[in-house]
C-alpha positions as CSV (number, residue, x, y, z in Angstrom):
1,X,83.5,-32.7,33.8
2,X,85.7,-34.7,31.3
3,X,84.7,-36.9,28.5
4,X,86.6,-39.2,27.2
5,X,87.6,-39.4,22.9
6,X,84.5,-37.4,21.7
7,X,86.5,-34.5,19.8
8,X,84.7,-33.9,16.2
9,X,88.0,-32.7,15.1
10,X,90.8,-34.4,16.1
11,X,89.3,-37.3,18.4
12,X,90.6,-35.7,21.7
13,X,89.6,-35.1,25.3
14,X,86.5,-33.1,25.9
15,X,85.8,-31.0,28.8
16,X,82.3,-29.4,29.9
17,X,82.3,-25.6,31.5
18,X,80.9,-22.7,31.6
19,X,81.9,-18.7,31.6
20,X,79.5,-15.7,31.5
21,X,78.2,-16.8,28.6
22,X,77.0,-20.2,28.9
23,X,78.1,-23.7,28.9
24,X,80.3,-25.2,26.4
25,X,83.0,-28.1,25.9
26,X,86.4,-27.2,24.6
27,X,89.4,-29.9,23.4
28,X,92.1,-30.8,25.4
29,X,94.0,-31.5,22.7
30,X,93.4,-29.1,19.7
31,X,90.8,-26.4,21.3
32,X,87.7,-27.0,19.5
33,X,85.5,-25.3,20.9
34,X,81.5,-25.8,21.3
35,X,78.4,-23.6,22.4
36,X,76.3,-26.2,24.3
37,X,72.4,-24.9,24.4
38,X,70.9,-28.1,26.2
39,X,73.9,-29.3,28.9
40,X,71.7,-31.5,31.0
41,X,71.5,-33.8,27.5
42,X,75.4,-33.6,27.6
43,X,76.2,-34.6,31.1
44,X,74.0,-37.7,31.2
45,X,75.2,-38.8,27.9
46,X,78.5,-38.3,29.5
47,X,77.9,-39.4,32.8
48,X,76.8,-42.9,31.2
49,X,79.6,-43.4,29.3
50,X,82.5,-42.9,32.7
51,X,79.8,-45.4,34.1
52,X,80.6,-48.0,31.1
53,X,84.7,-47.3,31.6
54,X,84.2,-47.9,35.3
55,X,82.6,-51.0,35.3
56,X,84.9,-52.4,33.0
């Protein structure tokens, strides 16, 4: 799942996934990278905002 612009770092491309580990979202851009303990906050936060950029 992408988000768009939410990059603490350098204002890029987020993207949510997971590995063996857990979830977490990682830059397109730069490659900050974030531990994510609670992901269902995460993809309804982003989930709303592709909703706002789709009825636009």
């Amino acid at each position: 799942m992408l988000t768009r612009k939410q990059c603490p770092k350098c204002g890029g491309n987020i993207y949510l996934s997971n590995d063996y580990y857990g979830h977490y979202e990682q830059c397109l851009q730069c490659g900050y990278t974030c531990d994510l303990d609670n992901i269902e906050g995460v993809k309804k936060q982003a989930l709303k905002e592709n909703e706002k950029l789709v009825s636009v």
